[in-house]
N, C-alpha and C positions, 0 to 999 in steps of 0.2 A: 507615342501617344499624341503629340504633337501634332503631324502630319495626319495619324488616321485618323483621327477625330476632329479633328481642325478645333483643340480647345486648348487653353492657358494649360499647360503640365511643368512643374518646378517638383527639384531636389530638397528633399528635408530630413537632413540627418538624425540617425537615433541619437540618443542623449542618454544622461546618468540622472539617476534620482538620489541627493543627496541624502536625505534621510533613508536608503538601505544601503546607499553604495559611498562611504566614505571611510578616514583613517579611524581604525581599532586598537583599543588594548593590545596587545599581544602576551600573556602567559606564557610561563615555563611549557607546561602543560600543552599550549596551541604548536608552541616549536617543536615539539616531539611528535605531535599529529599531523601537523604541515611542511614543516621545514623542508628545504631539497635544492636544487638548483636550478631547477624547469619546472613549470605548471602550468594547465591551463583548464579551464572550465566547460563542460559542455554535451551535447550529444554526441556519441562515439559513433560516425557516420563511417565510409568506406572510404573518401579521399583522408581523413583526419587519421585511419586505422594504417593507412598507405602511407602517412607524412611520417608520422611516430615511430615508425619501423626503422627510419631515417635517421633515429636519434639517443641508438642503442647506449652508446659509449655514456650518456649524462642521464646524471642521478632523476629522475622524470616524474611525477605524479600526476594523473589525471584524474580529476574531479569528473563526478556525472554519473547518472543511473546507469548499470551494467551495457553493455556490448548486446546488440542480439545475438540469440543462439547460433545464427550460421555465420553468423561473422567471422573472418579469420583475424585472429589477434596474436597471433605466433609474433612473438618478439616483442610484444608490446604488454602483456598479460604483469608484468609485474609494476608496469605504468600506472594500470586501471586500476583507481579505488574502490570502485563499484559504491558509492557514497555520491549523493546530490547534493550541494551547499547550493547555499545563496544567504541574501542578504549579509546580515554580519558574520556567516561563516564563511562566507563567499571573500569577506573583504580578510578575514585570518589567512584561508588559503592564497592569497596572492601575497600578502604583506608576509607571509615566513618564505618564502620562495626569493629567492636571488634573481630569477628572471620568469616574467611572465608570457608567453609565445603565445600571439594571437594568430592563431591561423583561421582565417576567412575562407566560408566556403565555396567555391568557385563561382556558385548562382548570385555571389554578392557583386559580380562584375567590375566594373567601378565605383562600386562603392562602398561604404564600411559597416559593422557588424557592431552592434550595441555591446559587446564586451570591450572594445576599445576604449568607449567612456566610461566603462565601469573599473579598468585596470588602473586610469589616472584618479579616478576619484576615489580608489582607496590609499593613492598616495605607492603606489608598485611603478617597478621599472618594466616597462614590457618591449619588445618587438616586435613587430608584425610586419603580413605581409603589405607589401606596396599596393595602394591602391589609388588611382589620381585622384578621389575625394580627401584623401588626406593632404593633400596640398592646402587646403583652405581653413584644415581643420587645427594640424602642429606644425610644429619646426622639427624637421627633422634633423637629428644629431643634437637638441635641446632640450626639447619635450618629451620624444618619443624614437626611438630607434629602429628601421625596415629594413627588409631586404627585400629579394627581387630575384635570387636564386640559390639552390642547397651550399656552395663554396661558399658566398657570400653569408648565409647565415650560420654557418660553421665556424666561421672566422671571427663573426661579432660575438659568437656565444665564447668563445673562447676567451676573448679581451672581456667581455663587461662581465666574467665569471671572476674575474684576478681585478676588478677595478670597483670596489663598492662605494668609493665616493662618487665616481662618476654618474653610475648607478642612482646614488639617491639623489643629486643633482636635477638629475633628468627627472626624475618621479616626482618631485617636489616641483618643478618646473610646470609639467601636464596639469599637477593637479590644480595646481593657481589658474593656469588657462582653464580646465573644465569646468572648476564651481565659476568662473568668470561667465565662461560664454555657453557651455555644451551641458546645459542641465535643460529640465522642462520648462522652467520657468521663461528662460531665455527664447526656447525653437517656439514657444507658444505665441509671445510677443515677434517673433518674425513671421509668424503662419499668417498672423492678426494684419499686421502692416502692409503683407506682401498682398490679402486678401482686401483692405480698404486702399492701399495706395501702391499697388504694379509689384512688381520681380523686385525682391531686395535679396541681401547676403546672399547666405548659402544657398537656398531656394532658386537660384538659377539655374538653371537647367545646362 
């Protein structure tokens, strides 16, 4: 945008909104509806139908309105809860979940996908994929755990599945940094800044 435009174009990450996206109650009752050892939220698209397939062997649940009809969902059908949450159901389904897997969809390129700030702002341990705007965003192996390819995230699912302190370490970690820095309030005052006085934080391109 840059180049063909010849105008000012800056990065401005999505954020979390405290008030839908933070730590909940958790009920007997929500553990029996959520509980598991994988989760994630979202549109059941064709790469996410093709990751999941990937990850037969663990206990799995997927939030989000049904599948389309021609979609193939062989191996994945007992993932799919055909149920939409959000908000404060959104923040039960990740907090009874042992790991939250954020898989970004490919058109996110380098950058990252508004469930990331929403997995730390309910206080969940998540993984995701690698993407270079996360450099600026967590620490990784502190805040937030990646990977970068299926062995590699095989092998973390496997340790942070047998390590639940580590786990809430890290999710307690994210969360302090997102109501810190990765809420509205925050991208809002950098949008402000960037637009009265030049390129600041993340907003660099």
């Amino acid at each position: 945008l840059r180049k063909e435009l010849n105008k000012n174009a800056y990065y401005l990450p999505e954020c979390c909104n405290p008030v839908y996206h933070n730590k909940v109650e958790i009920s007997q009752g929500d553990k029996l509806k959520y509980e598991c050892d994988i989760t994630t939220a979202g549109n059941m698209h064709t790469a996410r139908a093709a990751f999941f397939k990937l990850l037969q062997e663990y206990d799995v649940k997927i939030w989000g309105n049904p599948a389309p009809s021609w979609m193939d969902t062989t191996g994945i059908k007992k993932m799919i809860q055909n149920h939409f949450v959000s908000n404060e159901e959104k923040s039960k389904a990740f907090g009874c979940s042992k790991i939250v897997l954020n898989t970004m969809h490919p058109t996110e390129i380098e950058a990252v996908n508004v469930r990331l700030f929403e997995v730390a702002a309910t206080g969940a341990f998540q993984i995701s994929n690698y993407r270079k705007a996360l450099d600026d965003l967590y620490v990784t192996g502190k805040e937030i755990e990646i990977f970068q390819t299926l062995p590699e995230l095989h092998k973390k699912i496997r340790y942070y599945l047998k390590e639940p302190e580590a786990r809430m370490e890290m999710a307690e970690n994210a969360y302090q940094r997102t109501m810190k820095e990765h809420t509205y309030e925050n991208r809002l005052k950098i949008m402000l800044d960037t637009i009265h006085n030049g390129a600041n934080g993340y907003l660099v391109g």
